[in-house]
PDB file of N, CA, C, O and CB in Angstrom:
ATOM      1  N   UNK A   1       0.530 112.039 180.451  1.00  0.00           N
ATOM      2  CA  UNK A   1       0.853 110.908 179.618  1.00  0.00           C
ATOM      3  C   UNK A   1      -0.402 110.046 179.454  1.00  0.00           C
ATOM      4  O   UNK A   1      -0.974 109.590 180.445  1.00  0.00           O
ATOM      5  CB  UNK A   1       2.025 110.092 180.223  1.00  0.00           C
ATOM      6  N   UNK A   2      -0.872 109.800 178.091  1.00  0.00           N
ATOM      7  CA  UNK A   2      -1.730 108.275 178.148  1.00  0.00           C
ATOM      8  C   UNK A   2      -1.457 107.347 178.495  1.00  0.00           C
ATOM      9  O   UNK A   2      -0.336 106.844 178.557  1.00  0.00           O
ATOM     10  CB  UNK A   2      -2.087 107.728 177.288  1.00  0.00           C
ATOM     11  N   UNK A   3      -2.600 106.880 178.836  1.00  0.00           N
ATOM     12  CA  UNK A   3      -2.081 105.166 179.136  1.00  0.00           C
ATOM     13  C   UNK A   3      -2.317 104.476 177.687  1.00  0.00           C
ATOM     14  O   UNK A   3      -2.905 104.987 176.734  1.00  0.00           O
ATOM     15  CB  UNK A   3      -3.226 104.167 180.535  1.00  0.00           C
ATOM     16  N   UNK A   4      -1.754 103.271 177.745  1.00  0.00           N
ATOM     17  CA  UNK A   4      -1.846 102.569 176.767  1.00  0.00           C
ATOM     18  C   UNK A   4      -2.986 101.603 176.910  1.00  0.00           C
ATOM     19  O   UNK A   4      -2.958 101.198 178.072  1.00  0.00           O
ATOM     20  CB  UNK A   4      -0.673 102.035 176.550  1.00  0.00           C
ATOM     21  N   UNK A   5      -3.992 101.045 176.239  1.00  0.00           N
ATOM     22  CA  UNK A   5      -4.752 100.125 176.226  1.00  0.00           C
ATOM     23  C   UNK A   5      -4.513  99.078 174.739  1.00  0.00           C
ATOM     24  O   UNK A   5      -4.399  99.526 173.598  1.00  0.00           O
ATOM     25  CB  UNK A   5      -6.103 100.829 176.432  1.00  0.00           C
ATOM     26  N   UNK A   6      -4.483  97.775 175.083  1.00  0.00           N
ATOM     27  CA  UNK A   6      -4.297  96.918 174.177  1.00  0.00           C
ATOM     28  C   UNK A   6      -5.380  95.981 174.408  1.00  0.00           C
ATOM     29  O   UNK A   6      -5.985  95.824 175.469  1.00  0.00           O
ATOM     30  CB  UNK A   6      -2.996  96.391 174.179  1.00  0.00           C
ATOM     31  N   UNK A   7      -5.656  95.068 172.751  1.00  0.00           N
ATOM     32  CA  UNK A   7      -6.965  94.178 173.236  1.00  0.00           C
ATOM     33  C   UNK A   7      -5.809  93.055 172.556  1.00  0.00           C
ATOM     34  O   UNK A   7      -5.385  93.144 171.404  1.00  0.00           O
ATOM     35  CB  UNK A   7      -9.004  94.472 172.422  1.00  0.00           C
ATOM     36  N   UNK A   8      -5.471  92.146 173.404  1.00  0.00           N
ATOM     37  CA  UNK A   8      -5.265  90.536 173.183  1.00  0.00           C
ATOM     38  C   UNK A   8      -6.245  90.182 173.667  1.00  0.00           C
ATOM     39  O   UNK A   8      -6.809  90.539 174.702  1.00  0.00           O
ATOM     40  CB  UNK A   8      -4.119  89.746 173.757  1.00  0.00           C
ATOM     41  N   UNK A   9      -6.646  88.992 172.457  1.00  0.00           N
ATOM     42  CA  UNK A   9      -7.369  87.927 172.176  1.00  0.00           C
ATOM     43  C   UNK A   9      -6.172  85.882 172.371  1.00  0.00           C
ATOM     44  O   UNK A   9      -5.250  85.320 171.779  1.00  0.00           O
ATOM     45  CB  UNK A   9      -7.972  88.542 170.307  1.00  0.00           C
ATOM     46  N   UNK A  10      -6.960  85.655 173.396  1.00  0.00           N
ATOM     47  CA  UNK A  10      -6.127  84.367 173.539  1.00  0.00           C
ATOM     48  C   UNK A  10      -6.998  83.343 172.757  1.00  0.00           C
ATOM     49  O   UNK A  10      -8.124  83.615 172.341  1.00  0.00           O
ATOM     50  CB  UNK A  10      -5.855  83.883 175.194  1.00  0.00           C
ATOM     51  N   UNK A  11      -6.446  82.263 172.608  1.00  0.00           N
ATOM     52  CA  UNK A  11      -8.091  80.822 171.755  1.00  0.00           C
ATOM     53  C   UNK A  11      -7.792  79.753 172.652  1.00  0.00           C
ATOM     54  O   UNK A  11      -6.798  79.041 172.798  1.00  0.00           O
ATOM     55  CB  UNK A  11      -7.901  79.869 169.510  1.00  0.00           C
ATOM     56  N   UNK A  12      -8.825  79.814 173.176  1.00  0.00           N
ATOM     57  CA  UNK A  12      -8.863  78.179 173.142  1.00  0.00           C
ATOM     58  C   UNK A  12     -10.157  77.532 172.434  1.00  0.00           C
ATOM     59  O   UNK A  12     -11.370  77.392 172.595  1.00  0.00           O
ATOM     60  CB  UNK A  12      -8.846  77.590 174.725  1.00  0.00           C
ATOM     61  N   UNK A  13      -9.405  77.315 171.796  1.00  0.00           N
ATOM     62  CA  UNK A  13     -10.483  76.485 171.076  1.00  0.00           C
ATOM     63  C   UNK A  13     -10.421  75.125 170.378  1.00  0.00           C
ATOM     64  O   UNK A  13      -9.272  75.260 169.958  1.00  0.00           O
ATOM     65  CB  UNK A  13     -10.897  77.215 170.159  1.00  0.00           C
ATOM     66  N   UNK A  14     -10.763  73.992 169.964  1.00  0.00           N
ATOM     67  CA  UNK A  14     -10.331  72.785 169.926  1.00  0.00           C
ATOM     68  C   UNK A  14     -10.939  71.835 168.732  1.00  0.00           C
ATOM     69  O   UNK A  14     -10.418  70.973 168.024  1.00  0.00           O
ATOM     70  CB  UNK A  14     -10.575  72.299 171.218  1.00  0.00           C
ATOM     71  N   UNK A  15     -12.136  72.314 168.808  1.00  0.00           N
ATOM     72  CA  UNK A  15     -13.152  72.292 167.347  1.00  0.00           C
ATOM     73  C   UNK A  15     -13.527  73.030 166.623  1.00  0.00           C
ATOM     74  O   UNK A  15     -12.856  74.061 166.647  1.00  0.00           O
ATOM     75  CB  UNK A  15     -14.163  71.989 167.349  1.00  0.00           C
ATOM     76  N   UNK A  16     -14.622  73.041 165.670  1.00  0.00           N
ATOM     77  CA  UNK A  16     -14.828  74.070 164.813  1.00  0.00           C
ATOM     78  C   UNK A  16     -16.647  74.059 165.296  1.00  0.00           C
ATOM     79  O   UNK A  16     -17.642  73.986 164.575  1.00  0.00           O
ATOM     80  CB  UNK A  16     -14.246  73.694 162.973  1.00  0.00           C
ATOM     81  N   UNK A  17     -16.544  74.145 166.507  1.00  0.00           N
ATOM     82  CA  UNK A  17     -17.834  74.606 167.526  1.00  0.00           C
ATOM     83  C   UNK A  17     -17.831  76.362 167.441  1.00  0.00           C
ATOM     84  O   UNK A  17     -16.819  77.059 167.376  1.00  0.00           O
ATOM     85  CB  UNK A  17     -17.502  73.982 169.472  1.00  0.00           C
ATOM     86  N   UNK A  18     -19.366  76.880 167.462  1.00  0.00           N
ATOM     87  CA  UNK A  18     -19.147  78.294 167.614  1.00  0.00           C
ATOM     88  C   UNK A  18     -18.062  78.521 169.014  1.00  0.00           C
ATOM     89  O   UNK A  18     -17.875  77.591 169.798  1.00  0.00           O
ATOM     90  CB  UNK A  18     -20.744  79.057 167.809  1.00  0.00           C
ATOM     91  N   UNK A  19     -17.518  79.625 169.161  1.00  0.00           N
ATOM     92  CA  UNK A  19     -17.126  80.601 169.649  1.00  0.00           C
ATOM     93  C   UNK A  19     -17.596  81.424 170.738  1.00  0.00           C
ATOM     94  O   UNK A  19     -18.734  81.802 170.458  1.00  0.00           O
ATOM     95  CB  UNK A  19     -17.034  81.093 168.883  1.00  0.00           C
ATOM     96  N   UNK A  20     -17.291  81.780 171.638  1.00  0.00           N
ATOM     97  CA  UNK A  20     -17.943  82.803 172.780  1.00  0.00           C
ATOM     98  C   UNK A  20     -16.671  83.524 173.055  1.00  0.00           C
ATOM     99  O   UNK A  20     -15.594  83.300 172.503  1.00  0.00           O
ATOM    100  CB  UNK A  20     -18.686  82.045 174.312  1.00  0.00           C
ATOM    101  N   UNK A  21     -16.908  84.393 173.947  1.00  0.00           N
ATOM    102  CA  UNK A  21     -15.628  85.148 174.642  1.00  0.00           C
ATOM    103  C   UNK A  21     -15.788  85.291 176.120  1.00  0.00           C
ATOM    104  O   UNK A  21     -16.842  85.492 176.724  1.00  0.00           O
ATOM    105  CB  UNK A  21     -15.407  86.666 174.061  1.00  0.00           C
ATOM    106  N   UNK A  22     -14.596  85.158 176.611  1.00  0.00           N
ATOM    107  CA  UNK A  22     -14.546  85.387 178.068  1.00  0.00           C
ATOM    108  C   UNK A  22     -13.515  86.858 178.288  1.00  0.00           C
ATOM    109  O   UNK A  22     -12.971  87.526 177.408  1.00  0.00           O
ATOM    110  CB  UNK A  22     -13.856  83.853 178.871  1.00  0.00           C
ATOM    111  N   UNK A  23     -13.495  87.022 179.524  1.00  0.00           N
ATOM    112  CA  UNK A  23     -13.320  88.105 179.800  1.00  0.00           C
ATOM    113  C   UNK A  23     -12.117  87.827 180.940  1.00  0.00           C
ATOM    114  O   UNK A  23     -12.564  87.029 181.764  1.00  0.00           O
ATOM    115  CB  UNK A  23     -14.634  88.793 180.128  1.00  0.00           C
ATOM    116  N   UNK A  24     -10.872  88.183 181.228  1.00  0.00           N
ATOM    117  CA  UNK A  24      -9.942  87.663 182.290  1.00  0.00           C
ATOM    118  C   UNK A  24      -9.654  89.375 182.952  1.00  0.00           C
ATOM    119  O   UNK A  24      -9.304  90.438 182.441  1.00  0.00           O
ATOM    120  CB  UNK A  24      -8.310  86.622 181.519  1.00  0.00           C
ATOM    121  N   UNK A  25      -9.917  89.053 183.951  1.00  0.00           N
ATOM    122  CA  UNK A  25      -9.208  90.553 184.650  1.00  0.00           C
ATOM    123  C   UNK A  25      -8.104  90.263 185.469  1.00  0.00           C
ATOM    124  O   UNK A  25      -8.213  90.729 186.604  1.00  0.00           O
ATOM    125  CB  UNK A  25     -10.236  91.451 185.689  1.00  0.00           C
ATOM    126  N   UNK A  26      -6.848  89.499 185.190  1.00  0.00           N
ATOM    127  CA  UNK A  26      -5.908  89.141 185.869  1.00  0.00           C
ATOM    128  C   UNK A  26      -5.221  90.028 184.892  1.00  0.00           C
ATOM    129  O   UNK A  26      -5.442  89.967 183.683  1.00  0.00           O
ATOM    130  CB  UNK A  26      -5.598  87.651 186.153  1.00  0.00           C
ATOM    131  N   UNK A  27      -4.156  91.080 185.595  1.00  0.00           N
ATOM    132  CA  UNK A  27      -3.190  91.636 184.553  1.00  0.00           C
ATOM    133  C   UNK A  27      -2.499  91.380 184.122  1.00  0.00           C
ATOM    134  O   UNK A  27      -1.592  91.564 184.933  1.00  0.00           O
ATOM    135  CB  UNK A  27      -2.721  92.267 184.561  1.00  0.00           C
ATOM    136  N   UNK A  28      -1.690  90.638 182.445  1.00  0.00           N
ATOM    137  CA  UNK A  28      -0.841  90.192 181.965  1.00  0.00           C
ATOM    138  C   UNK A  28       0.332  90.836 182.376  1.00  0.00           C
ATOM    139  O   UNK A  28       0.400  91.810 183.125  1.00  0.00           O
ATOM    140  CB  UNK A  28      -1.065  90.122 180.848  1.00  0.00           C
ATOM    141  N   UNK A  29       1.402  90.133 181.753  1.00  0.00           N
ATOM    142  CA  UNK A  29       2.884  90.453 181.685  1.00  0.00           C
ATOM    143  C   UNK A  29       3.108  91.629 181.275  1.00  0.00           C
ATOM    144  O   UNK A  29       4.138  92.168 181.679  1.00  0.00           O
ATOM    145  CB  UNK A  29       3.633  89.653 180.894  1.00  0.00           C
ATOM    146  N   UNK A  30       2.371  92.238 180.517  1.00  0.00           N
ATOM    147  CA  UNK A  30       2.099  93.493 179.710  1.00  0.00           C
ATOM    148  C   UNK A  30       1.894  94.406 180.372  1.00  0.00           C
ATOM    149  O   UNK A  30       2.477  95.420 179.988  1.00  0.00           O
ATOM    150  CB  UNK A  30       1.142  93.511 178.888  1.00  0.00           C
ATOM    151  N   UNK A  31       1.018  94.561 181.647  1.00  0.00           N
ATOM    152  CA  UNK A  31       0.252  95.481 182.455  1.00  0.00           C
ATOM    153  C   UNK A  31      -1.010  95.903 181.999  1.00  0.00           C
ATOM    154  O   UNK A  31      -1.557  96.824 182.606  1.00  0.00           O
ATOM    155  CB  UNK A  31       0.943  96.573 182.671  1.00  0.00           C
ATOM    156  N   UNK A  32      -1.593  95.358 180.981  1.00  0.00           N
ATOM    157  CA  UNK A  32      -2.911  95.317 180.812  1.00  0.00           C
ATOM    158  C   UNK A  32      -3.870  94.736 181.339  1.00  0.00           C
ATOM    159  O   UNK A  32      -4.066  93.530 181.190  1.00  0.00           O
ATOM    160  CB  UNK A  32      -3.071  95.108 180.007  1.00  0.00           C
ATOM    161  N   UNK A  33      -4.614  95.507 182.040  1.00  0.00           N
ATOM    162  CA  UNK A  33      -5.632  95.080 183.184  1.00  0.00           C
ATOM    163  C   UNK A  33      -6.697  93.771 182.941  1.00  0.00           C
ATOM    164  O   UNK A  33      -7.123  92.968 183.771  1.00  0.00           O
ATOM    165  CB  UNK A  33      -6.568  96.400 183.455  1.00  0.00           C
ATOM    166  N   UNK A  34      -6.930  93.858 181.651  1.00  0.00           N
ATOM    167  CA  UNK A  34      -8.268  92.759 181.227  1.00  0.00           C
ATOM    168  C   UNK A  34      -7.984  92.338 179.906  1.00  0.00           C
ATOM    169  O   UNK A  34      -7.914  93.218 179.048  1.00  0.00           O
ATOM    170  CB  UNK A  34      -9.924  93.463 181.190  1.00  0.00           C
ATOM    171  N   UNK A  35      -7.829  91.305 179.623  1.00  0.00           N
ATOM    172  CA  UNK A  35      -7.752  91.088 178.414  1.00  0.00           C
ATOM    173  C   UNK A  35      -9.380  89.644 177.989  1.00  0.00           C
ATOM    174  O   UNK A  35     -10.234  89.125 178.708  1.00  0.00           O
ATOM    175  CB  UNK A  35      -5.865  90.579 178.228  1.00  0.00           C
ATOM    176  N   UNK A  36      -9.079  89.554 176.659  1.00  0.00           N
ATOM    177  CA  UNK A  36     -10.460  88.566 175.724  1.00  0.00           C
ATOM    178  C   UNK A  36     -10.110  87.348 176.037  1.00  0.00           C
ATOM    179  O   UNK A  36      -9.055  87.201 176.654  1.00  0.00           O
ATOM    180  CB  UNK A  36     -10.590  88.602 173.843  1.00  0.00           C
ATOM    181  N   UNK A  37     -10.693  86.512 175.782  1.00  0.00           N
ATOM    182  CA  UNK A  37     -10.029  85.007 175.155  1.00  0.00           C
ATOM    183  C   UNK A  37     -11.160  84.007 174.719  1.00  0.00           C
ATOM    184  O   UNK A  37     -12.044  83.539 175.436  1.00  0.00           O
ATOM    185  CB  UNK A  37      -9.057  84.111 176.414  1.00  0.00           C
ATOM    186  N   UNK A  38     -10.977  83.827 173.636  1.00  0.00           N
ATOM    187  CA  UNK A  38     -12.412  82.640 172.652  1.00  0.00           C
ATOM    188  C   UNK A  38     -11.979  81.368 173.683  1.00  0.00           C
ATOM    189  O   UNK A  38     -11.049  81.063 174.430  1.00  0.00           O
ATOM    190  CB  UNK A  38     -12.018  82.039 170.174  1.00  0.00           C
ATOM    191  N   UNK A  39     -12.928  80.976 173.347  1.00  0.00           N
ATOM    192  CA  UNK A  39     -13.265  79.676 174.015  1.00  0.00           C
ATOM    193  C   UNK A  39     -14.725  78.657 173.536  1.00  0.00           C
ATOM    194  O   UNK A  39     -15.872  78.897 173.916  1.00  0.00           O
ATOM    195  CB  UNK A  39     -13.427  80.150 175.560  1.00  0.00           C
ATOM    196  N   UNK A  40     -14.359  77.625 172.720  1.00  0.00           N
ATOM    197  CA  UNK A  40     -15.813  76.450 172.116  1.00  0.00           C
ATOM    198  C   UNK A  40     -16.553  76.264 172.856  1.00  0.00           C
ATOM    199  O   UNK A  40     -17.752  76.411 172.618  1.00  0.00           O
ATOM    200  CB  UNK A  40     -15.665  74.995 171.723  1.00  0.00           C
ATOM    201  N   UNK A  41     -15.792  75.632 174.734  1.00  0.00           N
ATOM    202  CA  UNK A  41     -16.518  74.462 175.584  1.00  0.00           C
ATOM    203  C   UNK A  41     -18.150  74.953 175.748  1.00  0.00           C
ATOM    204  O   UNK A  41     -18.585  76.096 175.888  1.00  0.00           O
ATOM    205  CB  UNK A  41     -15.693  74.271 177.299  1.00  0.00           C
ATOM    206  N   UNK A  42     -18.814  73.780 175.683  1.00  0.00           N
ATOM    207  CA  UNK A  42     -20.074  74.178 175.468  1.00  0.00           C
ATOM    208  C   UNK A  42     -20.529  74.079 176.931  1.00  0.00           C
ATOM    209  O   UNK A  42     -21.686  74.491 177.010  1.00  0.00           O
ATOM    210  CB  UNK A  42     -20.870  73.326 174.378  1.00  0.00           C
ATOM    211  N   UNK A  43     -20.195  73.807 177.748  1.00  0.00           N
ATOM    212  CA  UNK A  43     -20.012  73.850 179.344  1.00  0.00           C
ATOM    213  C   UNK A  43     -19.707  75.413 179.999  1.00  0.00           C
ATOM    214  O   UNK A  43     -19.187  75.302 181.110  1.00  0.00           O
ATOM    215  CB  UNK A  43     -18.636  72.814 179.738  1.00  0.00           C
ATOM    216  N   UNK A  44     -19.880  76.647 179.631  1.00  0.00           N
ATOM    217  CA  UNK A  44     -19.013  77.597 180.051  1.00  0.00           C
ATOM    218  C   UNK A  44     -20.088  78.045 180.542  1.00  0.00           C
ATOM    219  O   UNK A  44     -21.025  77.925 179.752  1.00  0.00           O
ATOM    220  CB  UNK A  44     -18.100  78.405 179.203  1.00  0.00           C
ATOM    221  N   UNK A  45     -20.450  78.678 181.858  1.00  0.00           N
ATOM    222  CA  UNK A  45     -21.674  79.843 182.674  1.00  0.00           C
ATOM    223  C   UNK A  45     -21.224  81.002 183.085  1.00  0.00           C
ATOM    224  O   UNK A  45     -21.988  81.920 183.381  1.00  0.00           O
ATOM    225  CB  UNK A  45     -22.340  79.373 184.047  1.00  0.00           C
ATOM    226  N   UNK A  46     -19.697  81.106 183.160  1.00  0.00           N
ATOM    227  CA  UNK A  46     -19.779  82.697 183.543  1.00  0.00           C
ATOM    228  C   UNK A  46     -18.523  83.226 182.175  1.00  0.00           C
ATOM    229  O   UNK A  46     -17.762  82.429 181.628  1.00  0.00           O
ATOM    230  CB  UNK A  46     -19.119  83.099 185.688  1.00  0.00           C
ATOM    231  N   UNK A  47     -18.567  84.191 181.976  1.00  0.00           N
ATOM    232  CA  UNK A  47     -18.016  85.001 181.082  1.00  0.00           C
ATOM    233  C   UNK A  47     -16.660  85.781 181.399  1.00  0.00           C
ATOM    234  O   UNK A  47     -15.580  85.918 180.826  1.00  0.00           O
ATOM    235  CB  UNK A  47     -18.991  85.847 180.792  1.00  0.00           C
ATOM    236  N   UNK A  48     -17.262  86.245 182.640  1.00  0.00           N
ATOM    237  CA  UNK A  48     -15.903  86.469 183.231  1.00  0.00           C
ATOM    238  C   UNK A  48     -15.200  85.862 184.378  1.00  0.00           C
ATOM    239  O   UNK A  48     -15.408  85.759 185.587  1.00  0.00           O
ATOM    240  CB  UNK A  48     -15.870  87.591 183.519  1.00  0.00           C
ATOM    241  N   UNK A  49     -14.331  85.514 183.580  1.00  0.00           N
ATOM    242  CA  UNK A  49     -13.485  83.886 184.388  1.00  0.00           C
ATOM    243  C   UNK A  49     -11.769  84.317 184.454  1.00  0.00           C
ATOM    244  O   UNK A  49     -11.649  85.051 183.473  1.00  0.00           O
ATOM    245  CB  UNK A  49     -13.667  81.954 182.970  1.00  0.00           C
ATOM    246  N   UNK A  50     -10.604  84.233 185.027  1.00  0.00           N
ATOM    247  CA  UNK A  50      -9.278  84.335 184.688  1.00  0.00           C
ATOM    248  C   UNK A  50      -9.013  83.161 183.225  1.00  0.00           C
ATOM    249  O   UNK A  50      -9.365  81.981 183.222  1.00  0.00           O
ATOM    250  CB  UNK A  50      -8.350  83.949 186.210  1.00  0.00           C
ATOM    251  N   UNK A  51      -8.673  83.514 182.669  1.00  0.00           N
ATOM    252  CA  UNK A  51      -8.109  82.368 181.579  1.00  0.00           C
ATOM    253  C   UNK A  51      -7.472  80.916 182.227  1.00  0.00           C
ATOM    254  O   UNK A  51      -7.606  80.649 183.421  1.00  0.00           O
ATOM    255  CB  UNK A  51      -6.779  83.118 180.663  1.00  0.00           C
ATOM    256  N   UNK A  52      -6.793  80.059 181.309  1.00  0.00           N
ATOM    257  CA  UNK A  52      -6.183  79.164 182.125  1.00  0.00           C
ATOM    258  C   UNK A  52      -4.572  79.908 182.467  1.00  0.00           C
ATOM    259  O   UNK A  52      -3.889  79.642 183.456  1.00  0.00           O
ATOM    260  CB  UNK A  52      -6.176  77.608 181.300  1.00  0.00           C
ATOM    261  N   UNK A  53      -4.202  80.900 181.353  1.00  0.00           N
ATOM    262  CA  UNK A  53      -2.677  81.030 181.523  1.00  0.00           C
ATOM    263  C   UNK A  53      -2.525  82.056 183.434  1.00  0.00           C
ATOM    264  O   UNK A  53      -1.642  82.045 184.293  1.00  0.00           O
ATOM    265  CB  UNK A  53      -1.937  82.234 179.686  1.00  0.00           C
ATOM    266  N   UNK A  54      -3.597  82.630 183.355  1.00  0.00           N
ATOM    267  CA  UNK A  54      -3.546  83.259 184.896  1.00  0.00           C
ATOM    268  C   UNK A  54      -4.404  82.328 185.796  1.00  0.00           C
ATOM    269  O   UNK A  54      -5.235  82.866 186.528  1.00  0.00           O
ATOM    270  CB  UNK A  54      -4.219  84.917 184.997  1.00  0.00           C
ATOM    271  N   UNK A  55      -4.280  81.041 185.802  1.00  0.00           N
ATOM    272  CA  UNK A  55      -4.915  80.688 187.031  1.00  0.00           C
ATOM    273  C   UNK A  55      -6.328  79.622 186.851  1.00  0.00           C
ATOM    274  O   UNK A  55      -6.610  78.660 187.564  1.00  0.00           O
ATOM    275  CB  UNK A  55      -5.313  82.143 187.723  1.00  0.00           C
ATOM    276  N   UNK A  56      -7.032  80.115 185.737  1.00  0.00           N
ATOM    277  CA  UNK A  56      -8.268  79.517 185.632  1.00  0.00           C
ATOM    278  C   UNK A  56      -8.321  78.587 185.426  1.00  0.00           C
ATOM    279  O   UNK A  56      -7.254  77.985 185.308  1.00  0.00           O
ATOM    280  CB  UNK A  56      -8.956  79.825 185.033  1.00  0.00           C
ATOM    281  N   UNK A  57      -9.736  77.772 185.227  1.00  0.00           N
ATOM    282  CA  UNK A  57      -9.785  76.396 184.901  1.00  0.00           C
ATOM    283  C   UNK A  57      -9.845  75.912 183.260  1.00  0.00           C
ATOM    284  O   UNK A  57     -10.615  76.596 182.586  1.00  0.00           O
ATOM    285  CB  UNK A  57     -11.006  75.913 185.638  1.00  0.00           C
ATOM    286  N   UNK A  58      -9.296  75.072 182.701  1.00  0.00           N
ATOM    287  CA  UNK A  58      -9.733  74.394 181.510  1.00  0.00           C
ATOM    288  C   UNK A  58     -10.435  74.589 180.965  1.00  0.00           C
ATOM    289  O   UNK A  58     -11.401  74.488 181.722  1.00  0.00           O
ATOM    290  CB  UNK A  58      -9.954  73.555 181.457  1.00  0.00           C
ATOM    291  N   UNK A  59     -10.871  74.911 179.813  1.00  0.00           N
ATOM    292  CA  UNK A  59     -12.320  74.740 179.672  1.00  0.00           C
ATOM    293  C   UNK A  59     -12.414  73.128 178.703  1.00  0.00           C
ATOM    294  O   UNK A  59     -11.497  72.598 178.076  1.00  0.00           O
ATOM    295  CB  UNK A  59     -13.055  76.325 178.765  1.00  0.00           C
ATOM    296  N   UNK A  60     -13.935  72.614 178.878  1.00  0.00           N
ATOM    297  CA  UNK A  60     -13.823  71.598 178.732  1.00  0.00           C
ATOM    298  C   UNK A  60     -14.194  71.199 177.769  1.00  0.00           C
ATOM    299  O   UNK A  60     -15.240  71.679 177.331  1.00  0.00           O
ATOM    300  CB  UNK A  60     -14.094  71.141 179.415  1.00  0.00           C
ATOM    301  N   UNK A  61     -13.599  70.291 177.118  1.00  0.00           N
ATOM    302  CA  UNK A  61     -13.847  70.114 175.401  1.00  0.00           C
ATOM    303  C   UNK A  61     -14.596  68.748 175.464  1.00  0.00           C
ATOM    304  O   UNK A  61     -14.486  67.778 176.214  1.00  0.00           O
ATOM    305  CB  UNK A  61     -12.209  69.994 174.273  1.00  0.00           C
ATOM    306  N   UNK A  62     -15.467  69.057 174.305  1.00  0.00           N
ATOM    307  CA  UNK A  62     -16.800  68.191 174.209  1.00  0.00           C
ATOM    308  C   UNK A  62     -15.999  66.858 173.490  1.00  0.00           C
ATOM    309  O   UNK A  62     -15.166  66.891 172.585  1.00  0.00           O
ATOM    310  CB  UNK A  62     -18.280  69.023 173.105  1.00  0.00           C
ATOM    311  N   UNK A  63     -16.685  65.396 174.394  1.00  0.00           N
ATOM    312  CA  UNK A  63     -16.601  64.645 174.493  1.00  0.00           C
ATOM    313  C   UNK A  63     -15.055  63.768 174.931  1.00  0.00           C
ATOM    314  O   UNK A  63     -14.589  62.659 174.671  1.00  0.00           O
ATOM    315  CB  UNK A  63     -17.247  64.625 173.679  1.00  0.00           C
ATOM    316  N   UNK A  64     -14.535  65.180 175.873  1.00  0.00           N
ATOM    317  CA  UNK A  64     -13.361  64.770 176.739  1.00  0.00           C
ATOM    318  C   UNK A  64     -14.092  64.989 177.993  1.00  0.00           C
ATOM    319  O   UNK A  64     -13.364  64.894 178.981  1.00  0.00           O
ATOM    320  CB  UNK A  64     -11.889  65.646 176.578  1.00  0.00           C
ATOM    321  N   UNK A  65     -15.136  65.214 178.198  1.00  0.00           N
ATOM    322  CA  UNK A  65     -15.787  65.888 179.642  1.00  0.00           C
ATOM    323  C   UNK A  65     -15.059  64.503 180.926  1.00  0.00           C
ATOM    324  O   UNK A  65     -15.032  63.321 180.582  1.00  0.00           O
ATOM    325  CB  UNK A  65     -18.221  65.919 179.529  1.00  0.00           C
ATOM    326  N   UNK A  66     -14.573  64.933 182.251  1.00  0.00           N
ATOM    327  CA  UNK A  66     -13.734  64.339 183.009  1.00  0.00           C
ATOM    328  C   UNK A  66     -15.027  63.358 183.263  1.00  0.00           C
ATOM    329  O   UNK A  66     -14.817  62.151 183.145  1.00  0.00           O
ATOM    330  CB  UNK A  66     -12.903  65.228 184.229  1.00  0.00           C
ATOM    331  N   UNK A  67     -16.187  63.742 183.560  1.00  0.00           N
ATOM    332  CA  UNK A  67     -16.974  63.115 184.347  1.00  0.00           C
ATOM    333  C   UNK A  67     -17.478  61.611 183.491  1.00  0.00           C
ATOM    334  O   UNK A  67     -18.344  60.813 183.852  1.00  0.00           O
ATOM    335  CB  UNK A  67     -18.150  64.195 184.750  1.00  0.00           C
ATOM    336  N   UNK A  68     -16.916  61.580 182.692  1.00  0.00           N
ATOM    337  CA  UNK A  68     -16.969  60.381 181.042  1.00  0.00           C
ATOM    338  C   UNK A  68     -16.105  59.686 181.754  1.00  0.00           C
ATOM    339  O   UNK A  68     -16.186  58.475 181.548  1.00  0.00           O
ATOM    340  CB  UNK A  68     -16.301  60.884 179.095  1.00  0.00           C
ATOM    341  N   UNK A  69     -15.028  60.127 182.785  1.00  0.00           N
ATOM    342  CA  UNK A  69     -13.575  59.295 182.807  1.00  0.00           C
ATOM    343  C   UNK A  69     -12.628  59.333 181.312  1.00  0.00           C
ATOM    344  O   UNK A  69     -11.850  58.413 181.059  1.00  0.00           O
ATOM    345  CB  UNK A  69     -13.986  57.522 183.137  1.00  0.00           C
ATOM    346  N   UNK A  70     -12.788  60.368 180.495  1.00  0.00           N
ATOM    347  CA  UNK A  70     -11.826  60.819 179.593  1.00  0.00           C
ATOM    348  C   UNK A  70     -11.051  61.900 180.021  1.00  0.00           C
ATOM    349  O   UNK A  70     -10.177  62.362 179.287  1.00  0.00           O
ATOM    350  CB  UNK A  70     -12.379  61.138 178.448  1.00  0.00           C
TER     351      UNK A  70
END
């Protein structure tokens, strides 16, 4: 039997800032091992991160940054 492979793409995105992609290796509801997800924050250093829906952190949208106290 094959396996099945699927590519979901999640967004977070908040402006109309370029785009990057991250990489989540937490397995969805689906049983798909890794899935994409866009993301603006111009704050981001690693690529492969869990999303927020499995666990990860926020990413942080420009000129909400916490450290502003916004």
């Amino acid at each position: 039997m094959m396996t099945k492979e699927a590519t979901v793409t999640r967004i977070y995105t908040v402006s109309g800032r370029p785009v990057h992609v991250h990489t989540c290796d937490v397995p969805d509801e689906t049983g798909v091992s890794s899935h994409l997800w866009n993301c603006d924050s111009p704050y981001c250093e690693t690529m492969k991160v869990p999303c927020p829906e499995h666990g990860g952190p926020e990413p942080i949208v420009l000129g909400r940054e916490p450290w502003r106290g916004r």
